[in-house]
C-alpha positions in Angstrom: 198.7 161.7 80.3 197.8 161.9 83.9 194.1 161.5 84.9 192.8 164.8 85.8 191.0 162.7 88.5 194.0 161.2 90.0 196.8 163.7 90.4 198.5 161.8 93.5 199.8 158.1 93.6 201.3 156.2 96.6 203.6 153.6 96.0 204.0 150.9 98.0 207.6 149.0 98.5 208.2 146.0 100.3 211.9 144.0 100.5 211.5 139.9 99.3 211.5 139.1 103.2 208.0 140.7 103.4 206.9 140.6 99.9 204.1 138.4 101.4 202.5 141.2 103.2 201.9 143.8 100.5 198.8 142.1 99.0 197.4 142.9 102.4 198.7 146.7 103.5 197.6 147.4 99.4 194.2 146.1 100.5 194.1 147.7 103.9 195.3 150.9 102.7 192.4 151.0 100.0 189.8 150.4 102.6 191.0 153.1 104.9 191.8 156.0 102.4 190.3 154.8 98.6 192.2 155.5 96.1 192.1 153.9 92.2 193.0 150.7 90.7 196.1 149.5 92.5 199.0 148.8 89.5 201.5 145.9 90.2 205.4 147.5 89.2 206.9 144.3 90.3 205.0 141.7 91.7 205.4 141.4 95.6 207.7 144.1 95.7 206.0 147.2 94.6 202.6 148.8 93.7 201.1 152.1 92.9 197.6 153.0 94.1 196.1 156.2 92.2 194.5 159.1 94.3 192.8 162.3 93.8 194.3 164.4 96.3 197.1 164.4 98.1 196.6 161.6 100.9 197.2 162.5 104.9 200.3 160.6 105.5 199.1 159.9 108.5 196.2 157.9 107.8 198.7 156.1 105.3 201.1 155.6 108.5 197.7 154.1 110.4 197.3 151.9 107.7 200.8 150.1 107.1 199.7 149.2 110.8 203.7 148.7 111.3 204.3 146.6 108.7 208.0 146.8 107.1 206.4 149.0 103.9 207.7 152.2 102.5 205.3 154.3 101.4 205.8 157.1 99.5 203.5 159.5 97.6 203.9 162.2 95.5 201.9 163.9 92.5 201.7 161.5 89.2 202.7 163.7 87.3 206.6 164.5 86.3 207.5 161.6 88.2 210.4 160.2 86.1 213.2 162.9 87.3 215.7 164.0 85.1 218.7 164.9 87.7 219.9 162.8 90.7 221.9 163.7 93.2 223.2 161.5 95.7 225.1 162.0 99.1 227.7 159.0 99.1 228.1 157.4 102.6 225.4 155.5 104.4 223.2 156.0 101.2 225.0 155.1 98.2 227.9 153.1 100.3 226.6 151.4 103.5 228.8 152.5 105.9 230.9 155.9 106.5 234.0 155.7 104.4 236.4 157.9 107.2 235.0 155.8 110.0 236.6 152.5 107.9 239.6 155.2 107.4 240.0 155.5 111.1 240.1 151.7 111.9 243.5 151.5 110.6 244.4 154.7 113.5 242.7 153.0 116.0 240.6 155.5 116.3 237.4 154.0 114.9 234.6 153.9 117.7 236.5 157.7 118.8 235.7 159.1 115.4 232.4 157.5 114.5 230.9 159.0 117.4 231.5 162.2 116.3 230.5 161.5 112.8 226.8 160.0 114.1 226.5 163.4 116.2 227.7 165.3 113.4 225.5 163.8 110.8 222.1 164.3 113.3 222.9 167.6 113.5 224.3 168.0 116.8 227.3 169.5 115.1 229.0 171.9 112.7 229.8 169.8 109.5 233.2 171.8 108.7 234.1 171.7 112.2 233.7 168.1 112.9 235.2 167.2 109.7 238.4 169.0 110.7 238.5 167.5 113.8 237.8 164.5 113.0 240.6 164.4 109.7 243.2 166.0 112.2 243.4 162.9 114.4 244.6 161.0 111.1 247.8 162.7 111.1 250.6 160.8 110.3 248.2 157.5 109.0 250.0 155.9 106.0 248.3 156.7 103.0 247.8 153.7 102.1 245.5 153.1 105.0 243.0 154.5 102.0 243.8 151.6 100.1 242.8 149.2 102.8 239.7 151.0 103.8 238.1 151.1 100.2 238.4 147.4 100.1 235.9 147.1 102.6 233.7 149.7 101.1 230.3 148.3 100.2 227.8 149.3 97.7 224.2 149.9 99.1 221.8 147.2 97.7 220.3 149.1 94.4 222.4 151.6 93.6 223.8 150.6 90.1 220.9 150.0 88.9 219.6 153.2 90.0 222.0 155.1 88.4 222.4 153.0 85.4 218.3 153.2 85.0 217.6 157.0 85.8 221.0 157.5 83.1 219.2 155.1 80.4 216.4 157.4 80.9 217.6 160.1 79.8 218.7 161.6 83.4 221.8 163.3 84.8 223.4 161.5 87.5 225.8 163.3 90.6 227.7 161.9 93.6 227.9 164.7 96.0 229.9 164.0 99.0 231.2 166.1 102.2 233.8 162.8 102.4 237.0 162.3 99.9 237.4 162.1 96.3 239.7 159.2 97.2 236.4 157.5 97.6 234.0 159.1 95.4 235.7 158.9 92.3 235.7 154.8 92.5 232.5 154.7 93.8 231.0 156.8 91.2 233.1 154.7 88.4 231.3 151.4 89.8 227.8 153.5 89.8 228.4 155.0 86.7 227.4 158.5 87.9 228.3 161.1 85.1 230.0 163.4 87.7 231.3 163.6 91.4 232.3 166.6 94.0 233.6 165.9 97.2 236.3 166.9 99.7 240.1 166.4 98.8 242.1 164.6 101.9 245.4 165.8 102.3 249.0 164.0 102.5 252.8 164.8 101.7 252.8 161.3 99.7 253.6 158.8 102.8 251.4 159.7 105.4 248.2 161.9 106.0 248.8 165.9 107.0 245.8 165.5 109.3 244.2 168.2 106.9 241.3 168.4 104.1 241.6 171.2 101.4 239.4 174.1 102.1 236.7 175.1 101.2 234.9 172.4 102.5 231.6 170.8 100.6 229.0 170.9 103.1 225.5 171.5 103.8 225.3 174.5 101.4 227.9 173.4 98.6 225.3 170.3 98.6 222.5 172.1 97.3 223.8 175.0 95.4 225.5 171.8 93.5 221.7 170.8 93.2 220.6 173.8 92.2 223.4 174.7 89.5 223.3 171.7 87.9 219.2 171.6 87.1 220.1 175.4 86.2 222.7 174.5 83.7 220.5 171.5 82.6 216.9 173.7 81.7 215.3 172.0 84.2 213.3 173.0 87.1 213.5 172.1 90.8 210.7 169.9 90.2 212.6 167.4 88.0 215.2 166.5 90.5 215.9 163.8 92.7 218.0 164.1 95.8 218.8 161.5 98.5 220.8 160.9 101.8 220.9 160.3 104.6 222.7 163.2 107.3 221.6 166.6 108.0 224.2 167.9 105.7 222.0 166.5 103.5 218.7 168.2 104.6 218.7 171.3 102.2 219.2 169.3 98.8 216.3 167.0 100.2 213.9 169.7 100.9 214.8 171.7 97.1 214.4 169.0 95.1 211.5 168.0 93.8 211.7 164.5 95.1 214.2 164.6 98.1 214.5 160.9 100.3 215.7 160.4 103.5 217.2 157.5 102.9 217.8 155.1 106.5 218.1 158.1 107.5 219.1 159.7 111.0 216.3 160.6 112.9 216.4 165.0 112.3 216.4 163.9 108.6 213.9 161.5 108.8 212.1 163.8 110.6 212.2 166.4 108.4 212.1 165.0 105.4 208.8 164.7 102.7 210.0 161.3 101.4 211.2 158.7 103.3 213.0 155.4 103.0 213.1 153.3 105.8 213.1 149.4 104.7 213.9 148.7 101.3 216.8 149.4 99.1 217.8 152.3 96.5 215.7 150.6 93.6 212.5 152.1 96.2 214.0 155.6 94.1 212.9 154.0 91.0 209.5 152.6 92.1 208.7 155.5 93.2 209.3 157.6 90.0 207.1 155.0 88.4 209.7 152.3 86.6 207.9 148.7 86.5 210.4 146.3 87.2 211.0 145.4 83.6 212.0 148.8 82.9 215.0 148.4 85.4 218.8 148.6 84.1 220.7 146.0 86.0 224.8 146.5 85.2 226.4 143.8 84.2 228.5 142.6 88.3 232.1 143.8 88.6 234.8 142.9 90.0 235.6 145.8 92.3 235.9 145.8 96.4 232.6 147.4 96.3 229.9 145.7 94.9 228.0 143.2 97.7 
């Protein structure tokens, strides 16, 4: 049961490059804003340190004194979510699966501009995503083939999926990219369900057309939102992360919404952030010692680093 004395927690995250500075920033931190008894989840990696109230983020920004160090606080209690949705590219994957795509037009540096623009929200999603899938037209189809082969999984997220769903949790790739591409990503994850966009082709080469309507922006949280209805659960018990501005709606419903390496409007705007470590930060964060974390047996698939 959570100490009616310490209703707020930061946890602190560091990657194995800079585990050596967490003993220090935990020590730091404590002098600068208090807090409880720090607790170790994985030694060198990541702690919690217990607090009252909830702490300026601010002073807790003065404090990492710009070390590499995610910190992220939230209220102790309901920590452990019990729905995650996920955006897909640059948070899930590393890269942006139709920027690969268009490296086999030649259209690659052309077409990730737009995307970067479109993703800070400098854009209209729909409309950059149909401009963007019109200059594919006429791209063999099995340019998707060759793309997903050098599709990468983000460091972290099996286990996060594979942990949260051991936990009892609901698990949801959400992406405004193609089902081509979410439904192996999501099959190496292990994610119960994914939504996406459906690419277009006559069965030899790409119409230069995505089926309509388009998931964007608002299809991202009302999936959010439906999903913890259908589940009894309340906004509070979910978990959303990404990375884009299409993204920026699920983050600020849920109750625990990370911008995840995110682009600078989301990172901006965003309550949580991620801006050093990997996807297992998610799990810190809700509380999992490292113990507690799943880690999948490695596949074989394109995907998996």
């Amino acid at each position: 049961m959570v100490s009616m004395l310490m209703r707020h927690v930061i946890t602190l995250i560091a990657d194995q490059r800079n585990s050596e500075l967490l003993p220090a920033v935990t020590v730091r931190l404590r002098q600068q804003l208090g807090g409880g008894e720090p607790r170790v989840l994985s030694e060198g990696e990541a702690v919690d340190i217990p607090f009252p109230d909830a702490p300026d983020m601010a002073r807790v920004s003065n404090a990492l004194d710009g070390a590499p160090i995610d910190a992220i606080a939230i209220p102790a209690e309901g920590r452990r979510k019990r729905l995650l949705v996920a955006d897909m590219d640059s948070t899930i994957v590393t890269g942006e699966t139709l920027d690969e795509l268009a490296d086999f037009a030649g259209l690659k540096d052309r077409i990730a501009a737009i995307t970067a623009r479109a993703m800070n929200g400098e854009l209209d999603f729909k409309a950059a995503l149909r401009e963007r899938v019109a200059m594919l037209r006429g791209l063999p189809v099995d340019a998707l083939e060759r793309a997903w082969r050098r599709i990468r999984l983000t460091q972290g997220a099996r286990e996060l999926v594979a942990t949260m769903r051991a936990h009892g949790a609901y698990t949801v790739l959400v992406s405004g990219g193609f089902s081509f591409f979410t439904s192996r990503v999501a099959a190496l994850c292990g994610f119960d369900l994914h939504r996406s966009n459906n690419l277009l082709d006559d069965g030899i080469v790409l119409t230069g057309r995505v089926a309509e309507p388009i998931l964007d922006r608002d299809t991202k949280l009302a999936t959010l939102t439906a999903l913890a209805a259908e589940r009894g659960l309340d906004l509070a018990a979910t978990l959303a992360v990404g990375d884009g501005a299409n993204d920026l709606d699920m983050l600020h419903a849920a109750g625990m919404g990370v911008a995840f390496h995110a682009k600078p409007v989301v990172a901006a705007a965003a309550r949580v952030r991620v801006d050093h470590t990997d996807l297992r930060a998610l799990l810190f964060a809700q509380g999992y010692r490292r113990e507690e974390i799943v880690t999948p047996e490695s596949h074989p698939g394109p995907a998996v680093p």
